[in-house]
Residue, then its C-alpha position, 0 to 999 in steps of 0.5 A: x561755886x562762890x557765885x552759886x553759893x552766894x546765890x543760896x544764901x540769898x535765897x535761904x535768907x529771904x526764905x528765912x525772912x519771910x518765914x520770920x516775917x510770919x512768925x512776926x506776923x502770928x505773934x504781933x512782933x516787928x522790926x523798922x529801920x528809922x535811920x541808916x548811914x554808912x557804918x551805922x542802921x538804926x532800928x525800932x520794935x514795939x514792946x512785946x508782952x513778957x519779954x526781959x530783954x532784945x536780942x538783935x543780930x545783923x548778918x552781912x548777905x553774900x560777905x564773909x564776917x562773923x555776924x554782930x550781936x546787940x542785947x537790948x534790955x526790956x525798956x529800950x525799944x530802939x537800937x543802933x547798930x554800928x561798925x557796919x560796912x558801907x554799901x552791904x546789905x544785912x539780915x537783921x533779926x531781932x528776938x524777944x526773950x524772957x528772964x528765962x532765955x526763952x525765946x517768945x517772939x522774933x522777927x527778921x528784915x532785910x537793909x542795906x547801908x549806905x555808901x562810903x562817905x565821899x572826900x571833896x577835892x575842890x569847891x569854886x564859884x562863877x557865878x554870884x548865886x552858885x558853887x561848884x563841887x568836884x569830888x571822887x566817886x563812891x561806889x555803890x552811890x546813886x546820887x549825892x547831896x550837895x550841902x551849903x551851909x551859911x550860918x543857919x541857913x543850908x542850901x541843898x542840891x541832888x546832883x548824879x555826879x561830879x561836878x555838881x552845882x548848888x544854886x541859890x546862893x547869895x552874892x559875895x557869900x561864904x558857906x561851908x560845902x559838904x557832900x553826901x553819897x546816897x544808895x537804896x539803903x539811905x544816905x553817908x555821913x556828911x564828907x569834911x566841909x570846905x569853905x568857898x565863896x560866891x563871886x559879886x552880883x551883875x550890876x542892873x543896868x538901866x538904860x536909855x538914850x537921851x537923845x538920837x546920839x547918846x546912851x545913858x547907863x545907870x545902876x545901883x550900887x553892888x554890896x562888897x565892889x570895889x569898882x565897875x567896868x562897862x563896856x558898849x559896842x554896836x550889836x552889828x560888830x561894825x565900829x569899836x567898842x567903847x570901855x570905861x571903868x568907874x566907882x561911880x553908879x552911872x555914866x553916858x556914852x556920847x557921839x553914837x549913831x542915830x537908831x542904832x542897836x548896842x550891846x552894853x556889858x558891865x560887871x562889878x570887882x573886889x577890892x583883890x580885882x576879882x569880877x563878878x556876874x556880868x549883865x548885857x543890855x542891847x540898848x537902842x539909841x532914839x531915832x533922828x526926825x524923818x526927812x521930806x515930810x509930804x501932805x496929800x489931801x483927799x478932800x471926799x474923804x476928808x483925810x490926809x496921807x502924810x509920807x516922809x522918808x524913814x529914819x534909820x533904826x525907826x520902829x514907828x512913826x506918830x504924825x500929828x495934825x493940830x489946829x487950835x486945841x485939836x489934835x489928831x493922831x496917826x500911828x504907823x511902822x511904815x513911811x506913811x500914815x492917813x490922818x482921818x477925820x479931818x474938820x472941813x473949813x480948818x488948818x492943820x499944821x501936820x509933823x511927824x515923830x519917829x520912835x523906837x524903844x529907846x525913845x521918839x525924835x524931834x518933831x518934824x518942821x509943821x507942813x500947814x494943810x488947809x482942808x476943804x471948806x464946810x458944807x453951806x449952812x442956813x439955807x433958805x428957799x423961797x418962792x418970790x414970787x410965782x415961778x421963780x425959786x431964790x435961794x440963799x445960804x451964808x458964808x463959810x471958811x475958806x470958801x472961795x465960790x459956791x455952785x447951787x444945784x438943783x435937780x427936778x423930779x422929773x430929772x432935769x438939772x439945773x446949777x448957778x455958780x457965783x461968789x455971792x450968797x444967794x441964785x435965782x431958778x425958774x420953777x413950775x407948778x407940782x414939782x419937787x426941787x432938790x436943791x443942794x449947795x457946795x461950798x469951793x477952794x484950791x483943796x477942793x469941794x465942801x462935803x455934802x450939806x443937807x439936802x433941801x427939797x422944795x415942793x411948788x404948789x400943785x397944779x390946778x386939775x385939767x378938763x374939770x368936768x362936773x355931770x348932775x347924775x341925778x337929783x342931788x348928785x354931782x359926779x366930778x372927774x378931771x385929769x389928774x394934775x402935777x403934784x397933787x397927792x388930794x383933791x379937795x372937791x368944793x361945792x358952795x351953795x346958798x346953804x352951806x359948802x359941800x366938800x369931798x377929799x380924795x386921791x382919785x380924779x373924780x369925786x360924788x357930790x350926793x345929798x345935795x341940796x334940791x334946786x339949788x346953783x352950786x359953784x363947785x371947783x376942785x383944788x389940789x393939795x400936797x402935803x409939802x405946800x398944801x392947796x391951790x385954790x387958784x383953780x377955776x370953778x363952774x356953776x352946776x344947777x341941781x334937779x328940782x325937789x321932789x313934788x310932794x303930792x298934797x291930795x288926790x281927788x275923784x272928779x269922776x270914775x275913770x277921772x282922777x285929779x292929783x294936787x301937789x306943792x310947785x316948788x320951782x317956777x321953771x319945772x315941769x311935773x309929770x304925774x304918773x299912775x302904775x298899776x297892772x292895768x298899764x300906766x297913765x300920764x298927765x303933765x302940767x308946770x302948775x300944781x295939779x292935773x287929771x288923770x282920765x280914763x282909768x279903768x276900773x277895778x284897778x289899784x295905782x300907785x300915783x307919783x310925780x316928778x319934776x323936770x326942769x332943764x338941770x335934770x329931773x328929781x327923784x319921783x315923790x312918795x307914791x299915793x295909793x289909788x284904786x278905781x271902783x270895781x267894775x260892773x259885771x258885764x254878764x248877768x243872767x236870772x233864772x226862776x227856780x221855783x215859782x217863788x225862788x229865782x237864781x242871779x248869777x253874773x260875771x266877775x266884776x274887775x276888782x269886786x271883792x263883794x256883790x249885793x243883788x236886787x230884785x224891787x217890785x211895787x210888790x216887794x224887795x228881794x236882795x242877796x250879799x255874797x261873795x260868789x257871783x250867783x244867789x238865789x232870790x226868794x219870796x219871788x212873786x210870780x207873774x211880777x215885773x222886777x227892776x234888777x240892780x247890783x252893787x260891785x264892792x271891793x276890798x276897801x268899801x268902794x262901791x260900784x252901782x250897776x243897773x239892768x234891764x227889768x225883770x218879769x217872774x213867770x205866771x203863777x201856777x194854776x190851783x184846784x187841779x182836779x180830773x173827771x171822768x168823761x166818757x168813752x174812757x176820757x179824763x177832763x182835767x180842770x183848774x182855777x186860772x192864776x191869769x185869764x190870759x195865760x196859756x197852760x199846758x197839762x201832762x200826764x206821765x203813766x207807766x202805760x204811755x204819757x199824755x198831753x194836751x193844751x186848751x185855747x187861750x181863755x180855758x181852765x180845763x183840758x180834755x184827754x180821751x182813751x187813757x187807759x185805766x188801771x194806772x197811776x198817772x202823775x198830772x202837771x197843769x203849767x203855764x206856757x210862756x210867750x215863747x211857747x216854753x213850759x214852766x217845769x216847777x209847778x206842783x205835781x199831783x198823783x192819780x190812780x184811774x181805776x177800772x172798777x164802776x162807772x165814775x170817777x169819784x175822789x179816792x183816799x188821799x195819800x202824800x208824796x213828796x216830790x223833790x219840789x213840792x208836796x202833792x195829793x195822790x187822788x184816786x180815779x176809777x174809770x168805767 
């Protein structure tokens, strides 16, 4: 029943609270707890606007009692409420009231007091910067707070139980001890002090070990100590402990083990012989020298191993190699070390030191180690003379004989071993030597020097073999030759040297002088040693210049002559004419020769060369040549009309142009043209003629050609008239041209054609039974002597009628004729 009681009340007063805690809300009014003890909780409220007065009231939660009543007036804003009961929680309520007693605002919190003040039983120190408590618990107390007063100074401490330590503290010091219980709700009044003392501080030690055997200690001294005990012992347990006491700040324990960890202890008393804080060091003494010092030297490397036995309690070991003002080190934690970089051709003198924390040992007695010998220096080589290398370098440190090799390109070695400063080699021409020398003694072969390489002066070329391809070209071959990189080709003639560089084995000498001996040689070159001119060299003669035609003469048509220049007495010049026609040749060692038989109508380009027993030049300029056109092989005339007559001809080879002429006593008939016919007028008939014509070509050259004369035909007779004969018969009559000519007379009609030809010496012919009533066309031509008649006499037309008796002459009309022009006569026949 109490338990559910109790737990309603709890829940009434939070309901309750937490309906002030809204009125306080609405109304701006509240309550805070600024402080809260054992017996004791301290309140603040902000003033309310008419209030005259406070009134606080503190009910204990789930305790029986009457609750405390507080009136405050209106000017205190804060308030205390005592005689509370430790460890209880409270319902606090506080109301603003007016002067009439009206309550206007109140407000209500819930707090618990602290726990009850503790009691401390005892208070002792251990060690110089802390006490300890030991107190009985409170209930209700979660924690507590240790408190060490001295003077001004406090030192504080949460603990969660007894016993509790407050650190922090200075040594040899007294301070006032108070403890506090603390809860939820806050913390109880401070507990009656009581008085205790820190105990001294620890002395700080320094220590060292002067020597392999000994330990020094030292410190300073101890504010309020009377005296000093200190105590060492080896960390193993091994041995007995060393103990002394003293008023004095330091002090050495002697007769120890080399390299042997101890432990010291040393703490300090007051004059009553209580001791202090005590302070442990392990201390080490230094280690002894090693023993059995051994130097290895590796002499391609040039470094030392240095070994030795290990000194006991030893963390590492520094050997030193000096040798004059060099020193080298080496540090190590084993029993031996490499000392590197050594310097060829020197002594070193090599100890060893052994450390540990507390210190080194002595050094060991010095070993002497004498290293290698230097690589020679100042070499020189130099060939003496030919074929033999001598060598040379000077004198190192140490060195007790010298091995010179040398090696050859094509790696074949060769070495000399001797005490001096200098060897001979043998050597050939276009080899690369690599030559080293290496310095000897007990530790072994100087290092590597540099490296000399000597290149001898190449070899000169073999099967040197120099070919004239043509007139002022040299080609050059050889077979390649030892050592040389270029090949220097010289070529020294009368006017100047010709030079040609190559890395092939041949070389082109071109434009070269003409006719002219060269000494050629061909030297090998290398860029180590440069050139051997000491090759041999051959005389190469080039062909002869080019002639240069001077003139070209004509001795005939088909007979050329062609002058050049002779430039050399040993040659032969050839002259040579090409043309489509074909080619023509003609030779002479002077400086002319013919050309015979051209043909004509022909173009040539003439040239010449010249050959001598070193070669043949180039051919000279060509020189233009064209013969004179060809007479025409057929020629052939024929008269056209009586005083027209056509030529026609073959074409003449080369002819661009021809002029025909036809030359009488009785006049000239000539024609120019570009074909290879004309026609020829004011032809006198029955005339005898001499025929010519002229061939001219492009240029003007012009060829004559003569042929056999020529006769025109007889002239055609005039006056031809017809009369009328009897029995139906016409005489046709007409007046000679010649009275030794022959003429033939036709007459052509619709009704049938007529001929007749009289005897030799007449002018008339008779034709008998002709029919009238026709138009009959009458041609009277001459009769050649081979019986041929002439078709170009004129024609005339006659009409032969049948009415009267007697031809009479009609009226005349024109007819024209392709050829001439003719009367139309009329004829009437009976």
């Amino acid at each position: 029943m109490c338990g559910a009681k109790s737990k309603s009340l709890i829940f009434i007063g939070l309901l309750f609270n937490c309906l002030e805690t809204i009125f306080s809300a609405n109304t701006g009014f509240s309550l805070s707890v600024y402080d809260v003890t054992s017996r004791s909780i301290y309140l603040r409220w902000p003033k309310f606007s008419g209030a005259s007065s406070y009134r606080v009231t503190a009910t204990a939660v789930n305790t029986v009692g009457h609750p405390l009543l507080a009136h405050f007036s209106d000017v205190t804003l804060k308030g205390t409420l005592t005689s509370l009961i430790p460890n209880t929680v409270y319902a606090i309520q506080a109301e603003a009231i007016d002067k009439n007693g009206i309550i206007l605002a109140e407000t209500q919190i819930m707090q618990s007091t602290a726990p009850d003040i503790p009691v401390i039983d005892q208070a002792y120190s251990k060690l110089s910067n802390s006490i300890t408590v030991e107190w009985r618990a409170v209930r209700g107390a979660t924690s507590y707070l240790l408190t060490a007063q001295n003077g001004d100074s406090f030192t504080e401490t949460v603990v969660a139980n007894s016993p509790g330590t407050v650190t922090g503290l200075k040594p040899a010091t007294l301070y006032r001890i108070t403890i506090r219980s603390i809860n939820s709700g806050g913390k109880s009044q401070p507990s009656p002090f009581r008085k205790a003392k820190t105990v001294l501080a620890a002395p700080i030690l320094s220590v060292s070990s002067p020597s392999c055997d000994s330990i020094a200690v030292s410190w300073k001294a101890v504010y309020m100590a009377a005296g000093f005990s200190v105590s060492l012992m080896r960390s193993d347990g091994l041995g007995r402990m060393l103990k002394e006491n003293t008023t004095n700040t330091s002090l050495i324990f002697t007769n120890l083990d080399p390299g042997t960890l101890y432990t010291i202890k040393a703490y300090a008393w007051t004059v009553s012989g209580i001791p202090g804080d005590d302070f442990t060091y392990n201390q080490r003494t230094s280690p002894n020298a090693p023993a059995d010092v051994q130097v290895a030297f590796n002499s391609g490397a040039l470094r030392a191993i240095v070994s030795w036995m290990p000194a006991e309690g030893a963390l590492t070991y520094s050997v030193t190699a000096s040798s004059g003002l060099l020193k080298l080190k080496c540090n190590t934690s084993s029993a031996s070390c490499m000392v590197p970089s050594l310097q060829c051709g020197s002594e070193y003198y090599v100890s060893v030191t052994a450390y540990n924390d507390a210190g080194s040992s002595k050094p060991t007695d010095a070993v002497s180690l004498k290293t290698i010998p230097c690589a020679p220096v100042n070499i020189s080589i130099e060939e003496d003379e030919s074929g033999h290398l001598l060598v040379s370098w000077s004198s190192v440190n140490f060195g007790h004989y010298y091995v010179v090799f040398v090696k050859s390109d094509d790696g074949l070695e060769v070495h000399c071993n001797t005490s001096h400063t200098q060897c001979h080699f043998q050597s050939d021409c276009g080899f690369t030597y690599f030559i080293s020398v290496f310095a000897y003694n007990k530790a072994g072969q100087s290092p590597l020097g540099d490296v000399f390489n000597y290149t001898t002066a190449p070899c000169c070329p073999g099967d040197f073999q120099a070919v004239l391809v043509s007139s002022d070209t040299v080609q050059v071959s050889w077979a390649p030759a030892r050592g040389a990189e270029v090949y220097e080709t010289r070529a020294v003639g009368w006017r100047g040297t010709m030079l040609c560089n190559d890395s092939a084995t041949a070389c082109t000498l071109s434009a070269l002088q003409c006719s002219t001996r060269y000494n050629i040689a061909v030297y090998s070159f290398s860029e180590a040693r440069g050139s051997n001119t000491s090759c041999a060299s051959k005389d190469v003669a080039t062909a002869p210049c080019s002639p240069e035609i001077k003139n070209i003469s004509k001795e005939a048509p088909s007979v050329i002559s062609v002058h050049w220049q002779s430039n050399n007495e040993e040659a032969t010049y050839i002259v040579t004419a090409r043309g489509e026609a074909g080619f023509w040749h003609c030779t002479s060692s002077g400086n002319s020769c013919t050309l015979i038989s051209l043909p004509c109508g022909s173009a040539f380009s003439v040239s010449a060369i010249a050959r001598s027993p070193a070669g043949q030049s180039l051919p000279s300029y060509s020189v233009p040549l064209e013969t004179a056109p060809c007479c025409p092989n057929d020629l052939i005339l024929t008269q056209v009309t009586q005083s027209v007559t056509n030529i026609s001809w073959s074409v003449g080879m080369g002819a661009q142009t021809y002029v025909t002429t036809l030359e009488s006593p009785k006049g000239q008939a000539k024609c120019h043209t570009l074909q290879n016919y004309c026609l020829l007028g004011c032809i006198t008939c029955g005339t005898n003629y001499t025929v010519s014509l002229k061939a001219i070509s492009e240029t003007g050259l012009t060829s004559t050609c003569t042929y056999q004369g020529y006769s025109s035909s007889a002239c055609c007779p005039s006056g031809v008239k017809l009369y009328r004969l009897g029995n139906n018969g016409i005489r046709v009559y007409w007046r000679p041209s010649d009275e030794m000519i022959s003429y033939n007379t036709d007459l052509h009609g619709s009704k049938g054609n007529f001929t007749c030809a009289p005897s030799s010496g007449l002018s008339h012919c008779d034709i008998t039974e002709i029919p009238c009533g026709d138009i009959y066309t009458v041609v009277v031509s001459p009769v050649t002597d081979k019986g041929l008649k002439l078709t170009f006499c004129p024609r005339k037309i006659y009409s032969v009628t049948c009415s009267g008796s007697s031809v009479g002459m009609g009226k005349s009309t024109q007819y024209i004729h392709s050829r001439s022009m003719m009367f139309v006569k009329h004829v009437s026949i009976m």
